[in-house]
N, C-alpha and C positions, 0 to 999 in steps of 0.2 A: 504494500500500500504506500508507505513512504517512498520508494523507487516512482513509482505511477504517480505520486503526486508533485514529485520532482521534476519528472518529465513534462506536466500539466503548466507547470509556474516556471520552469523555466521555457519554455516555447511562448509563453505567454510574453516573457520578457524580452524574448526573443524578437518576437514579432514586434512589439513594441519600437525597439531600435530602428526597421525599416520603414513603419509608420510615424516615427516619433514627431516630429516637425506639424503635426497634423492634430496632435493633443498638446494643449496648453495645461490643460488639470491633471497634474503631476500623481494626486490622489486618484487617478484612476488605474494606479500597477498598486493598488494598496490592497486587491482581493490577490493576485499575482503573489506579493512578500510573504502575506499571511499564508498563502496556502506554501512556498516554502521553508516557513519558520515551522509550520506546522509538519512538513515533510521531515527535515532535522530532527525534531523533536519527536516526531515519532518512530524514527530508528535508535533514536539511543534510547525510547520506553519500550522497545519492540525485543533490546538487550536485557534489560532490565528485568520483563515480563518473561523473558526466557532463564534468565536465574532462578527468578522466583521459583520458577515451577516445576524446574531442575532441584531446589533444593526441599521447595514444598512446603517453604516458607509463607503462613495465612500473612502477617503484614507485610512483604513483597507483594502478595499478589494481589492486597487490597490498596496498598499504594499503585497498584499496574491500574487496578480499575478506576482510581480514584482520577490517576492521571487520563485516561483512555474517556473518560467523561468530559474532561475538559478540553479534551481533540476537539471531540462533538463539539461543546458549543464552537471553539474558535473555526471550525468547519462551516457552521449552521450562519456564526457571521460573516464570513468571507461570503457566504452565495446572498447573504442579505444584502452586506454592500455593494455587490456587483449586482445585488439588481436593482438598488435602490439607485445609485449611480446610472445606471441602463442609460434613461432620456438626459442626465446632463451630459455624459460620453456623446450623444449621439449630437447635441444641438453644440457642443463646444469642436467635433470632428467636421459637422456643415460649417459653422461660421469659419475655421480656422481654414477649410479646404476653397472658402471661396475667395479667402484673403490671400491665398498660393494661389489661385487659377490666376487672379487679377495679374501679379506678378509674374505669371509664362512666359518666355520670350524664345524656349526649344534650345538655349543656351545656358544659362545658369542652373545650380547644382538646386533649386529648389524645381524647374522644370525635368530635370532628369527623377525627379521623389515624385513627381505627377506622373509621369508616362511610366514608371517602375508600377506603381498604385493603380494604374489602369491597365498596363499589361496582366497585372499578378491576379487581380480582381475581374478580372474582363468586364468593364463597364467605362464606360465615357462620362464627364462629368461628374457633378456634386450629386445630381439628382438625373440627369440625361446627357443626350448633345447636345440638349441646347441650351443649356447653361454657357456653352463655350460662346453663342453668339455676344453675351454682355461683357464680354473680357477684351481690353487692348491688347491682345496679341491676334484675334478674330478679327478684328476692327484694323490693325495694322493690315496684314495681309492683302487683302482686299480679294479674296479669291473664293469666299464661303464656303472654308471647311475647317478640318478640326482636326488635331496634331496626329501621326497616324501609329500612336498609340491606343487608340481608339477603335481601331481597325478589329474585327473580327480575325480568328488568328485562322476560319477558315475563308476567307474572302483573298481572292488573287485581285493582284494589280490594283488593289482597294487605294485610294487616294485621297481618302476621307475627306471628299467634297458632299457638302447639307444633301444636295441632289439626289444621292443613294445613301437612303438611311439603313435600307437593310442591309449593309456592308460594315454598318457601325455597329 
């Protein structure tokens, strides 16, 4: 269980880093930490709870349960917060992604975090493609299309011009 929850919070963490630029509320890897702290802490009561019971010792194995109790609640909070959190993560991910779209220009290393995020995600835009029409880099171009990381990965010759949306 500790191995599996390690793999959970750190993937979580993980992912973070390639999205990070995109969350401002720093408190949203706080169900991420806890469910690591919790992973730690439950291989070294997982030691603990295997003395016990090797030696047959009633208060090891009432300290195993007493501890294994208090997993649960910090378990039971970690999925609280992350869903209590849910709609702040989601409306602080749109505002912060549409303050990068604006900033696009297909050169700078916060364009390359947009077209990484819409290759990985396969989707275009905040909400669509047409989110891209209100951005100066749509508006520079003059060509009415949209970066061709947007592109469907099975669409040939796709040129992500408005014109064929179902290539996007």
């Amino acid at each position: 269980a500790a191995a599996g929850l390690s793999y959970v919070g750190g993937y979580v963490l993980n992912t973070y880093r390639s999205y990070g630029s995109f969350l401002q509320d720093k408190y949203a890897l706080l169900p991420a930490i806890i469910i690591l702290c919790v992973a730690a802490a439950m291989f070294a009561i997982g030691l603990l709870g295997c003395w016990a019971a090797c030696r047959e010792s009633r208060v090891g194995l009432g300290l195993f349960l007493a501890i294994i109790v208090i997993i649960f609640i910090a378990e039971v909070s970690a999925f609280v917060l992350a869903f209590v959190y849910r709609e702040k993560v989601k409306t602080d991910v749109q505002g912060t992604m549409q303050s990068v779209f604006e900033k696009y220009d297909g050169k700078n290393p916060e364009s390359a975090v947009v077209d990484y995020l819409q290759e990985q995600l396969h989707c275009c835009g905040v909400k669509n493609y047409s989110d891209w029409t209100a951005t100066p880099w749509f508006n520079s171009t003059g060509n009415s299309s949209v970066p061709l990381s947007c592109c469907r990965q099975d669409a040939k010759n796709c040129t992500g011009r408005l014109a064929q949306p179902q290539e996007l």
